[in-house]
N, C-alpha and C positions, 0 to 999 in steps of 0.2 A: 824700751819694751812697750808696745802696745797695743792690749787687752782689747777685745771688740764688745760692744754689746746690742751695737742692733745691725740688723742684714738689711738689703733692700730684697724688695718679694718677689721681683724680676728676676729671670736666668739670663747671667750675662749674654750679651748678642756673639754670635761665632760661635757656642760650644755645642759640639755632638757629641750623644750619646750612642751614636750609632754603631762602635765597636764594642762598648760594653755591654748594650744588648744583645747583637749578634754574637757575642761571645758568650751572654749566658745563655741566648737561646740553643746554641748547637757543641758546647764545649762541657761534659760532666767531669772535666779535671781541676783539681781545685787549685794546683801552682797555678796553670795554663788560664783560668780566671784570674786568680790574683793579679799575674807577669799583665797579664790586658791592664785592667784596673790600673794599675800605678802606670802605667807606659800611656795610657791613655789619656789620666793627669795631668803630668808630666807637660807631655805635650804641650795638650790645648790648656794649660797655666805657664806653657812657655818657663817650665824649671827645667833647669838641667841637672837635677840629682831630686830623685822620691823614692819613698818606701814604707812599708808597709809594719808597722810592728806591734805583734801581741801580747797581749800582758798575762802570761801563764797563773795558773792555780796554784797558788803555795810559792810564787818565785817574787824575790821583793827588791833582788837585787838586779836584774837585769829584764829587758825585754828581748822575746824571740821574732827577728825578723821574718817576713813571711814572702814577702816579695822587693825586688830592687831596682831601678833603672841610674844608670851613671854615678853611682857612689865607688870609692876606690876599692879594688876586687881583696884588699887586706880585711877592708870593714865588712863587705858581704860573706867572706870566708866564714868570718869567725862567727857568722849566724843569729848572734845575739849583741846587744847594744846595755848601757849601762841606764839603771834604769834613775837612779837615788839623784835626785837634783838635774836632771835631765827637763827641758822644754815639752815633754811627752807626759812626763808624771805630772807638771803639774797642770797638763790640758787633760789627763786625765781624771784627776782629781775635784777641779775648779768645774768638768763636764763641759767647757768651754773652750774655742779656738785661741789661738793666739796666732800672732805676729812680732819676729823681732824683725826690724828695720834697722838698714844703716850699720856700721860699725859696732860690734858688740863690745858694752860696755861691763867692767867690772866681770860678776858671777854669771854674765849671759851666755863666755863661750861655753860653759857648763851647762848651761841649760839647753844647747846643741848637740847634746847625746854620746856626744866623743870628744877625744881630744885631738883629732885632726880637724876642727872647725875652723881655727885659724888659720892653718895651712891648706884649707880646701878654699880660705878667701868666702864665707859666704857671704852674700851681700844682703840679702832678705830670705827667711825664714817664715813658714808658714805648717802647722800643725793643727789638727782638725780630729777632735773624737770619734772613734769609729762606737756609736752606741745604737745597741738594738734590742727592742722590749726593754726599755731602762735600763739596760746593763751594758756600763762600760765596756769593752772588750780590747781596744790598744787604742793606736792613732795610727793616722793620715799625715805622713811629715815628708813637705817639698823645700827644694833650697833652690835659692837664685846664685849663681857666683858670677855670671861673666854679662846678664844683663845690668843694666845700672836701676832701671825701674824697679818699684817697691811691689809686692805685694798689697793689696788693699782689698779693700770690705768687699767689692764685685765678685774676687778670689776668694772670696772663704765659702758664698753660695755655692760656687761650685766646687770645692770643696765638702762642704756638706753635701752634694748629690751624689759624690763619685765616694766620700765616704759612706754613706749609706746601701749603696751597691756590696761596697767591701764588706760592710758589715753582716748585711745579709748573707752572702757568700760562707764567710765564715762560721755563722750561725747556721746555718743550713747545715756544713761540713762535722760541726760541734754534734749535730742530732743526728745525722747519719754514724758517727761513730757511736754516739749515744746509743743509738738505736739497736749497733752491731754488737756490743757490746751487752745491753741485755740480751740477746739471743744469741749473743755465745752465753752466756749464763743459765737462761733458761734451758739450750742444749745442754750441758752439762750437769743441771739439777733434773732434767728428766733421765739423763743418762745413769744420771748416780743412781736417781728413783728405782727406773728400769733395773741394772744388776743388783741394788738390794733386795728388790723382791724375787729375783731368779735364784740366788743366792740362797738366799731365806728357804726358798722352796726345797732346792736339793740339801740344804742344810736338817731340814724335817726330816728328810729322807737317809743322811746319813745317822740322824738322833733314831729313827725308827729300827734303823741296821742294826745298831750299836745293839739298842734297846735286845730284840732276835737275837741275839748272836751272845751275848749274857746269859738269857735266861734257858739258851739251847746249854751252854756252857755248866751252869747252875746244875741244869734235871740232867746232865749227859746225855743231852737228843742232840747227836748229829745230825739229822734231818735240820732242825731248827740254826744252827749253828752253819752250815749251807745255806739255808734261806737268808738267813742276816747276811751272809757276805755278797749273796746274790745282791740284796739290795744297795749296798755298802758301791761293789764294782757297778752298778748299774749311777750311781748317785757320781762317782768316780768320774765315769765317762761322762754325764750330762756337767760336771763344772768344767771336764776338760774342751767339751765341744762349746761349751760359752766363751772360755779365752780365747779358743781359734776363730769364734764368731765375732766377739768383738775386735780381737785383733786384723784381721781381713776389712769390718766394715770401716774399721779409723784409718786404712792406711789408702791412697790413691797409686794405684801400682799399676805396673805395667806386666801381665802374664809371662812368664815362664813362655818362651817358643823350643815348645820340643812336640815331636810329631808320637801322636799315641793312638790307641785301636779304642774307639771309643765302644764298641760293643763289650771289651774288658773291663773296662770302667764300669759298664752295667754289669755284667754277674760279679766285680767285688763286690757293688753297690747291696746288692742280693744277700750274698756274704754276709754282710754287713747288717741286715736287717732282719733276716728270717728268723734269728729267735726270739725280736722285739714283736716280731708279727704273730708268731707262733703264740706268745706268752698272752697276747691280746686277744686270740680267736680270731686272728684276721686270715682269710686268706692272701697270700699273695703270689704272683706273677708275672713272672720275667721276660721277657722275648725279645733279642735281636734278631732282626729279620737276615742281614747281612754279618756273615763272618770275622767282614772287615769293614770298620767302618772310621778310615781314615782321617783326621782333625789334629791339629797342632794349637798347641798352647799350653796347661798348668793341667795335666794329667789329676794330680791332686787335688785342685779347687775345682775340678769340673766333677770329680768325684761327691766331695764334699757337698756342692750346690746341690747335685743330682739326691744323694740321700739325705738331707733334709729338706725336701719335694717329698721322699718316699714316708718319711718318718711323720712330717704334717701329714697325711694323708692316713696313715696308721691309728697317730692322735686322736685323729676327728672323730673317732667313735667311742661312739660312751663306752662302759666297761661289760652295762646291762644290756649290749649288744649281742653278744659271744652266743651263738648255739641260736637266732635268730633267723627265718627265712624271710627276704634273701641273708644268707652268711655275709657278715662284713667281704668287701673285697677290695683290695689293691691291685694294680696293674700297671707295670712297669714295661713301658714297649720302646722303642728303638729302631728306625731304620733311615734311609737315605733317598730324599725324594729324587724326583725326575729333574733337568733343570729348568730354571725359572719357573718351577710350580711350589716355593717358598710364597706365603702370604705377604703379605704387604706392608706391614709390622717389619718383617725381615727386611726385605729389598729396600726399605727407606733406612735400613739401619748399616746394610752394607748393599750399594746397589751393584758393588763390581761382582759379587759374589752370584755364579751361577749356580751351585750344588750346596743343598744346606742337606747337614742330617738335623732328623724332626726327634725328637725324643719326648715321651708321652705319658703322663701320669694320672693316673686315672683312678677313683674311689666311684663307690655308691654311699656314699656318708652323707652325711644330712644337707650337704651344701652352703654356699655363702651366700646371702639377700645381697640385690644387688647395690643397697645404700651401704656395705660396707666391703666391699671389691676394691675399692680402691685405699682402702685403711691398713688390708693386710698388708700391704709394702712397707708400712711405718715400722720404723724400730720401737720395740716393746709393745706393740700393737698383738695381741694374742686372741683367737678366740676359740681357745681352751682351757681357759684357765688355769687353774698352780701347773696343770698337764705342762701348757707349756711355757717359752722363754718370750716371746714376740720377737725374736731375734732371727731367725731360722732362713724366711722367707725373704726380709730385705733384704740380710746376704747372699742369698741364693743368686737372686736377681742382680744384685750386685756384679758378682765375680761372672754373669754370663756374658753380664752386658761388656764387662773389660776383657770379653773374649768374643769382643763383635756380636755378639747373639744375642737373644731378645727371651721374652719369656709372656705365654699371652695365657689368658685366667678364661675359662669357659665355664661357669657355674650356675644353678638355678636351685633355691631352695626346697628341698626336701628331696631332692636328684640326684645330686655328689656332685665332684669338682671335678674336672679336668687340668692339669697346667700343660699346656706345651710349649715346651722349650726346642728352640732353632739355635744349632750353630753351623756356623761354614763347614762345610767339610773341606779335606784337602789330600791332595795325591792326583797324578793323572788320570788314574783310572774312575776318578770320579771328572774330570772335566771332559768326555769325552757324551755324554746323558745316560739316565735313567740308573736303573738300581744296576748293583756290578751282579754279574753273572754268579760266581761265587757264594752262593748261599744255601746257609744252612737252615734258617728256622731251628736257629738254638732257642733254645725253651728251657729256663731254670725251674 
């Protein structure tokens, strides 16, 4: 066995680096690095067996190999190497290279990582720490079997160069996961954030019900006892429309393809809203231009999307609103452009698509500045506070967009909002141009 302790400061003559740069310059996969690295070794040190192995957090008994060239496919299977009296432990240890030469004697085939060293015949041995920022991380282990030359001190310089790439690599990969890992984390503690406080909010609202609905119960005022349940069912609906919201935004899904009359979508939508409008002092206003307004996809989620559009827009005004000129107003419009007269938003988002319907949502509410237009898409990003969830609109957006369609924000402070929403329409009677002849000017 023999220990090295000093290098020459020369890089051996012959060796390029030329593959492991071009690999790290144009390769971001981290095997597809490593398989370079050791194969690159290998090589230009003329071994015919290298590999790559890391010494895991918490693991004492074995190391995890990371990459292989020419070791037998039983030892590469099994992925991991033994690690306890191993030539790797104690270069990792010692932070130093070694060399066995020659015929191993006594406890050295041991020190060769397995117990097919004898029968792999090695003839020189060569093991090189992979450390980076001071910190050990595995080794660099090449084996001679069928040259008769030794390994020698020229070999460990380059050793040491081709380990420090490894290393690097590895570390780099360590902080990317690092990295991804607090932000699944931080995702998740805003996540949790986000539904406690939505939570908490309707939670007020069911303690307020309860609260009504007691003391109607107590003086025998059914009026009171009505009012408590109103609040009660109205708290009801907003924790059930949070599961659906959250459950839609965590999941990546492919819509529903079923062919539905999207001008029906709008007066459930209506349906749906007019006594949350009514209750606020808002006015609101429905209009499909077209009777038929043919699209395929999630009948449901386009529903959904569509009325909390309606419902944000509802929100946005204060309570000290109501009986005010102008009167609060909403405006829910619907119809089917001409083709290729979709904006440009649209057409990069489906460019095969000739006939979009436009669907159009419209307040005079106070408006969004335009430094925060791009914040409303954030989950739990609200700015209504306890009003509302900040959940609403990134889902909206969401389920349009995985129904090809787009959604574009026109706002100016102190003017109201507009959203309009584009999806493909579908049917032939829409590939042929312009709006279909059949129309009503249905007006809810």
């Amino acid at each position: 066995m023999e220990p090295l302790s000093s290098f020459p400061s020369q890089s051996p003559a012959g060796f390029s680096l030329h593959d492991i740069f071009a690999a790290l310059a144009h390769s971001q996969n981290f095997n597809e690095l490593l398989d370079v690295i050791v194969t690159t070794a290998a090589r230009e040190m003329h071994a015919d067996q290298g590999s790559l192995l890391l010494m895991e957090a918490g693991e004492q008994s074995s190391l995890k190999m990371l990459a292989a060239v020419g070791l037998p496919q039983q030892i590469v299977a099994r992925g991991y190497v033994s690690r306890r009296g191993s030539i790797s432990e104690h270069v990792m240890r010692e932070r130093r290279p070694l060399i066995i030469n020659g015929p191993a004697r006594g406890g050295d085939y041991q020190m060769l990582a397995d117990e097919s060293a004898v029968r792999r015949r090695i003839h020189s041995a060569l093991c090189v720490p992979l450390i980076w920022q001071g910190d050990v991380l595995g080794t660099l282990n090449l084996n001679r079997t069928t040259r008769k030359d030794f390994f020698t001190e020229s070999d460990v310089e380059t050793g040491f160069i081709v380990a420090s790439q490894a290393a690097m690599v590895i570390a780099n990969a360590r902080l990317q996961t690092d990295l991804a890992q607090q932000q699944r984390l931080a995702a998740v503690g805003q996540a949790v954030a986000g539904i406690s406080h939505c939570v908490k909010n309707i939670l007020t609202g069911v303690g307020g019900g309860i609260a009504v609905t007691e003391i109607g119960l107590e003086k025998n005022q059914p009026e009171l006892v009505l009012q408590g349940f109103g609040v009660l069912k109205r708290s009801a609906a907003m924790l059930q429309n949070l599961v659906l919201d959250m459950l839609d935004f965590s999941r990546e899904r492919v819509p529903v393809s079923e062919r539905f009359n999207l001008a029906d979508v709008v007066a459930q939508v209506h349906d749906a809203v007019e006594h949350r409008a009514s209750s606020r002092g808002v006015e609101l206003r429905v209009t499909a231009e077209q009777a038929q307004l043919p699209a395929m996809g999630d009948r449901d989620q386009i529903f959904r999307a569509l009325m909390n559009l309606v419902l944000n827009a509802i929100e946005s005004f204060d309570q000290e609103r109501a009986g005010t000129a102008p009167p609060p107003r909403v405006r829910l419009y619907a119809w089917r452009l001409h083709p290729n007269e979709a904006p440009e938003p649209a057409r990069k988002r489906r460019p095969e698509v000739a006939v979009w319907h436009h669907v159009m949502v419209e307040d005079n509410g106070p408006g969004i500045p335009p430094d925060r237009q791009d914040d409303i898409w954030q989950m739990f990003h609200s700015t209504k506070g306890s009003r509302g969830t900040g959940i609403g609109l990134a889902v909206s957006r969401k389920m349009i967009e995985e129904h090809g369609g787009c959604i574009v924000l026109e706002s100016e402070e102190g003017s109201g909002s507009i959203f309009r929403v584009y999806l493909p329409a579908e049917g032939e009677e829409t590939q042929g141009g312009g709006k279909s002849k059949k129309t009503s000017n249905m007006e809810t």
